[in-house]
C-alpha positions in Angstrom: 116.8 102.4 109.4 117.1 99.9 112.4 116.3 100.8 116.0 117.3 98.4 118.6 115.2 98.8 121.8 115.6 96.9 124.9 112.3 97.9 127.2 110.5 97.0 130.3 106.7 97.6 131.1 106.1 100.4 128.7 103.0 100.5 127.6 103.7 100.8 123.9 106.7 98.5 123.1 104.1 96.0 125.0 101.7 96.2 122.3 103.9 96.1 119.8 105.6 92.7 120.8 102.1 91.7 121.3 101.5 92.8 117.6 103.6 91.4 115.8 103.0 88.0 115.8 99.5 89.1 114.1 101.0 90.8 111.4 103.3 87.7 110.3 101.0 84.8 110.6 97.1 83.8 109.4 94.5 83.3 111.8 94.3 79.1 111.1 98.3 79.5 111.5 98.9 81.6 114.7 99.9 79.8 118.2 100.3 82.5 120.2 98.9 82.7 123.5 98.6 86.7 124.0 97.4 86.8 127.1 100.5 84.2 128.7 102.9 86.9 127.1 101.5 89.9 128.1 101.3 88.4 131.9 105.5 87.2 131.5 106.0 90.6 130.2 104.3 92.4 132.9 105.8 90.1 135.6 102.5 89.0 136.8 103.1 85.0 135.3 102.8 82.3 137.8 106.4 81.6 136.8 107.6 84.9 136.7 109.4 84.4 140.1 111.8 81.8 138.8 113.1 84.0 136.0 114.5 87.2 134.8 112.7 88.3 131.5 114.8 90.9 129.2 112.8 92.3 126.4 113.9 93.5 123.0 112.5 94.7 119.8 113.5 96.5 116.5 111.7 98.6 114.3 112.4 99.2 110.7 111.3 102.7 109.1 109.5 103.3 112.7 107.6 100.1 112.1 108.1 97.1 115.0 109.7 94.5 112.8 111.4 91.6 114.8 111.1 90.7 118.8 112.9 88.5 121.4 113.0 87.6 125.3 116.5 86.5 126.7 115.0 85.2 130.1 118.3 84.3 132.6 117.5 82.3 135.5 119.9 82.3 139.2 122.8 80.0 138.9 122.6 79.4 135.3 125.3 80.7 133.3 123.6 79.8 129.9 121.1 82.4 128.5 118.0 81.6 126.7 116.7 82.8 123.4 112.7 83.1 123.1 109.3 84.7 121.8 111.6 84.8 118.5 109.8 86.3 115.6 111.0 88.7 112.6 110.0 89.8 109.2 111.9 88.3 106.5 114.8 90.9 106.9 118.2 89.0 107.3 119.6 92.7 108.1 117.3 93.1 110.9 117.5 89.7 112.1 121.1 90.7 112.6 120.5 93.8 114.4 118.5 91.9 117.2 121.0 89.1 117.4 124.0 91.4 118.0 122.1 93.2 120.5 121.6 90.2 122.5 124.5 88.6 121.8 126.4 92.0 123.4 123.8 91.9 126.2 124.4 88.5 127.8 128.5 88.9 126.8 127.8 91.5 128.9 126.4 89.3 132.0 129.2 86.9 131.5 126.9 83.8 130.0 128.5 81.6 128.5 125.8 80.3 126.2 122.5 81.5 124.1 119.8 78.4 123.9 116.4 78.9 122.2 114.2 78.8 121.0 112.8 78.5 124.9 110.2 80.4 125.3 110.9 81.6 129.2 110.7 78.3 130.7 110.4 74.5 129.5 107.0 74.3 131.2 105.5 76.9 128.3 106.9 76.6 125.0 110.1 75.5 123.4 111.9 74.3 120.3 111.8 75.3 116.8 110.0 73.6 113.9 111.9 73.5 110.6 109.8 71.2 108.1 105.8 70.5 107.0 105.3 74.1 106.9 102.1 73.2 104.9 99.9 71.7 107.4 98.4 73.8 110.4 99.9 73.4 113.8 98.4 71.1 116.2 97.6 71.7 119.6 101.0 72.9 121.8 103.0 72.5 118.9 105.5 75.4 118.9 105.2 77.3 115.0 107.5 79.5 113.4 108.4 81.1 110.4 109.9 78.4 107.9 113.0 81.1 107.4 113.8 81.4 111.0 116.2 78.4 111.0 118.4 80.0 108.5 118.4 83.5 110.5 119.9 81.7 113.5 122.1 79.4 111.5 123.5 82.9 110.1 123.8 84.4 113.1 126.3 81.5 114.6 123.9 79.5 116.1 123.9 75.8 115.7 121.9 72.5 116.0 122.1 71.0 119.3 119.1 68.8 119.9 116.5 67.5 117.5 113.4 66.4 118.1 110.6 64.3 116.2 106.8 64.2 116.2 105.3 60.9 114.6 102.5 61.1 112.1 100.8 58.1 113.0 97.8 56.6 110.2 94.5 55.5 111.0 94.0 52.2 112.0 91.6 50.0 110.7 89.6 48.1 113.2 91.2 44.3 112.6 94.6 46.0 113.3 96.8 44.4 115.4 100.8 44.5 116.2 101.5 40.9 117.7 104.3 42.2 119.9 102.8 45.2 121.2 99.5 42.9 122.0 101.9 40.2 123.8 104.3 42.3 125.6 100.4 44.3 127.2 99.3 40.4 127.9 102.7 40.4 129.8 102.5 43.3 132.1 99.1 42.4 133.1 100.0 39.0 134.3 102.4 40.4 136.2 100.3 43.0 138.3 100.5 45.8 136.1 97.3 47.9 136.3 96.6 50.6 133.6 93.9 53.1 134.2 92.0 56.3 133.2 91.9 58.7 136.1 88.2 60.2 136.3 87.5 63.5 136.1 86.4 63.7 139.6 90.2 62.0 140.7 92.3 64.6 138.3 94.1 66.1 141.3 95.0 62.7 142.7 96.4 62.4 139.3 98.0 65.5 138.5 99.8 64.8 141.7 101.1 61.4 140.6 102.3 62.7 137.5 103.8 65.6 138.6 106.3 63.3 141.0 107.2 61.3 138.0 107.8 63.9 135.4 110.4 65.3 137.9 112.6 62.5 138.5 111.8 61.4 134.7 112.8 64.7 133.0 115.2 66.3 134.6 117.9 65.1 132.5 116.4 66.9 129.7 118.6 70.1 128.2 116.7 73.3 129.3 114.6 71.5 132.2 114.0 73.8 135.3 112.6 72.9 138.9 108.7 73.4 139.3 107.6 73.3 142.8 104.3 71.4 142.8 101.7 73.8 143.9 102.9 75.8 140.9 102.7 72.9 139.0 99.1 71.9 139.8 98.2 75.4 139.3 99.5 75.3 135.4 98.5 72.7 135.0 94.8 72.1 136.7 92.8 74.0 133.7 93.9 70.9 131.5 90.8 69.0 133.4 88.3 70.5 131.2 90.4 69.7 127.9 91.9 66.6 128.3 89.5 63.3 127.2 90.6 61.1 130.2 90.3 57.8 128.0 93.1 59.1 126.6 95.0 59.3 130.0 97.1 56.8 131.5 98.6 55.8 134.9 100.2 52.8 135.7 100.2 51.0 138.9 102.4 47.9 140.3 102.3 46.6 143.7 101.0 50.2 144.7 103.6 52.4 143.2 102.7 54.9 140.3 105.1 53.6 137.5 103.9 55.2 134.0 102.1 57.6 133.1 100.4 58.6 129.4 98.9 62.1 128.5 97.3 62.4 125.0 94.8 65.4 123.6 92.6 65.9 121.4 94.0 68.4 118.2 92.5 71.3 119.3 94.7 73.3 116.6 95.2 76.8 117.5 91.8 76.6 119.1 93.0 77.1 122.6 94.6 80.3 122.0 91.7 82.6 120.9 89.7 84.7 122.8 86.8 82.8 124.0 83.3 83.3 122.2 80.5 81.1 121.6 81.9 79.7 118.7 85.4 78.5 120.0 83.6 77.2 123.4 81.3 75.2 120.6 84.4 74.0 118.4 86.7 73.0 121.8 83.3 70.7 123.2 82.8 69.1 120.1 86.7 68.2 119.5 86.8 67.0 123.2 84.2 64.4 122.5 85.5 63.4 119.7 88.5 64.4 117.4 89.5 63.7 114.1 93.0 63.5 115.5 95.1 62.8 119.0 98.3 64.3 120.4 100.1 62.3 122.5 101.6 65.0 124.5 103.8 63.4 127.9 105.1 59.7 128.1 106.7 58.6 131.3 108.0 55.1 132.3 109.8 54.3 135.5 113.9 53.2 134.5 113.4 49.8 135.8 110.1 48.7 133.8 111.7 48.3 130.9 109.1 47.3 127.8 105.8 49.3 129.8 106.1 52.1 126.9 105.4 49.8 124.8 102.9 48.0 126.4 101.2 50.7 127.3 100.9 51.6 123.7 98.6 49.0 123.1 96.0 50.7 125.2 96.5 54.0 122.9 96.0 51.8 119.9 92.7 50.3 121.4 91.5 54.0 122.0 92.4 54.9 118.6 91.0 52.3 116.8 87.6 52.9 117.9 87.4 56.7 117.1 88.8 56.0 113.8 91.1 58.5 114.7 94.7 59.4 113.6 97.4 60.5 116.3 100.8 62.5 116.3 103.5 61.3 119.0 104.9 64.6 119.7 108.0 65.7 120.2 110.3 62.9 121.1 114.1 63.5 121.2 115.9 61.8 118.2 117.0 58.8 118.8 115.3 57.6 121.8 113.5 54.5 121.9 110.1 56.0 121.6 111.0 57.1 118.2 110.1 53.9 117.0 106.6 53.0 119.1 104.4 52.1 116.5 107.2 52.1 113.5 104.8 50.2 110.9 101.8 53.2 111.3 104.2 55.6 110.9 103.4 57.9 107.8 105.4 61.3 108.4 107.8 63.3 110.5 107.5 66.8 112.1 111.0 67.8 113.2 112.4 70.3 115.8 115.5 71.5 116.8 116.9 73.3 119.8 119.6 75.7 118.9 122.6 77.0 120.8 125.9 79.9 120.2 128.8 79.9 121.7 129.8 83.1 124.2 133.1 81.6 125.3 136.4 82.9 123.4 138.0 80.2 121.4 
């Protein structure tokens, strides 16, 4: 009934992972980027020379029915679980957890993380609530039953992760301390700026620095040299509206840094017509709602967050816009930026299964 395949480049079991994702989700619902995947799966990414990419499907009655990637990486002895997706089959489910499960025991890891999908610079996490609304841009979507698969496969929670829903602000709004604390930093010699178009690479650059000291704690972050980096990352010039982009400057140094977006949806991920080019212009210019994608604030500025908030709030207020602070680990002081405009949660979890024999 089940048929566990492990494949490489062939042609057809290509497709089919390709497919699937099609078959499972609506068009105003489906975030994947088809054209990434087919590139990891071919080993032609610009990433694909950090990693090891191990491809598996099933088919059920002949039929492809559920589909992973455990990507490995050198001197890592944990594996990682991605590119997830099944029918609503508990039995298959299990058939392509078992298969993996025996396949890294087999390479001697010692753990199975996911959902990444092949690298923290793409895609990772799982969402488990607000199944109702559409995803917004780079949020990672998923099946609402998927958590329960992997729970009943002995996986477990070992990160979670939050996404403010923040409300529109009227235009007399103002937060006293988030106002003072800005009033603050400026006195001091603080200098926050939007990077111009024209000065992106300058900027890219800057970031990039910070983003590596500032995240490498994280659980599944990997080293990104920089010209990879700048390459990834370089196409976001002609999506990002750069009011909504931050840097922070004191006594020269680069010490913040803000990225927001405007909700492009699933916009990004189509195959590019008239239309979309039409719908992605007009949401650049201006958007109903923002995502505030990457935060950054130098260890020693404590309070700058915060501050820097205030800018964000400025921005918002005069597009009548709402904004969603994504993906913020639990617990961390960002969780709370902006506690009184807070009107819903997304949540996100990383998962994790023990290899080791107890």
């Amino acid at each position: 009934m089940y048929q566990i395949i492990n494949f490489d480049r062939e042609e057809k079991y290509i497709k089919d992972f390709l497919k699937l994702p099609r078959l499972l989700y609506s068009k105003k619902e489906i975030a994947q980027n088809e054209s990434e995947e087919k590139e990891l799966l071919l080993g032609k990414h610009l990433l694909s020379k950090y990693f090891k990419l191990n491809k598996f499907l099933v088919y059920k009655d002949s039929k492809v029915a559920a589909r992973c990637v455990i990507t490995t990486y050198p001197n890592d002895s944990n594996a990682y679980i991605g590119f997830f997706e099944c029918i609503y089959d508990e039995e298959c489910a299990k058939t392509l957890f078992q298969a993996v499960k025996e396949f890294c025991k087999r390479g001697n890891y010692k753990k199975i993380i996911g959902p990444v999908d092949a690298s923290f610079w793409l895609k990772y996490r799982m969402k488990i609530n607000k199944f109702e609304d559409r995803p917004y841009v780079s949020e990672p979507y998923n099946k609402k039953y998927y958590l329960d698969l992997f729970l009943k496969n002995d996986y477990s929670i070992s990160e979670t992760y939050i996404s403010n829903i923040y409300k529109k602000l009227p235009r007399n709004f103002e937060k006293e301390k988030i106002r003072r604390r800005y009033e603050e930093f400026i006195k001091k010699g603080y200098k926050i700026v939007s990077p111009k178009k024209m000065d992106y690479n300058k900027a890219i650059c800057e970031i990039y620095k910070m983003i590596i000291e500032l995240y490498s704690d994280f659980p599944i972050f990997k080293y990104l040299n920089e010209e990879d980096f700048l390459k990834i990352f370089g196409n976001y010039k002609y999506i990002l509206d750069f009011s909504m982009v931050k840097l922070v400057y004191f006594k020269g140094e680069t010490v913040a840094f803000f990225i927001g977006m405007p909700d492009y949806k699933n916009l990004l991920y189509r195959k590019f017509n008239l239309f979309t080019i039409i719908n992605v212009l007009l949401k650049k210019i201006r958007s109903k709602n923002y995502v505030m994608l990457y935060m950054g604030v130098k260890k020693e500025h404590v309070g700058l967050g915060n501050a820097m908030t205030q800018t964000i709030i400025n921005n918002l207020q005069k597009r009548r816009s709402t904004a969603i602070g994504a993906f913020i680990k639990e617990g961390k002081v960002t969780e709370s930026y902006g506690k009184d405009t807070i009107e819903g949660k997304y949540k996100y979890v990383l998962l994790e299964s023990s290899l080791q024999k107890h």
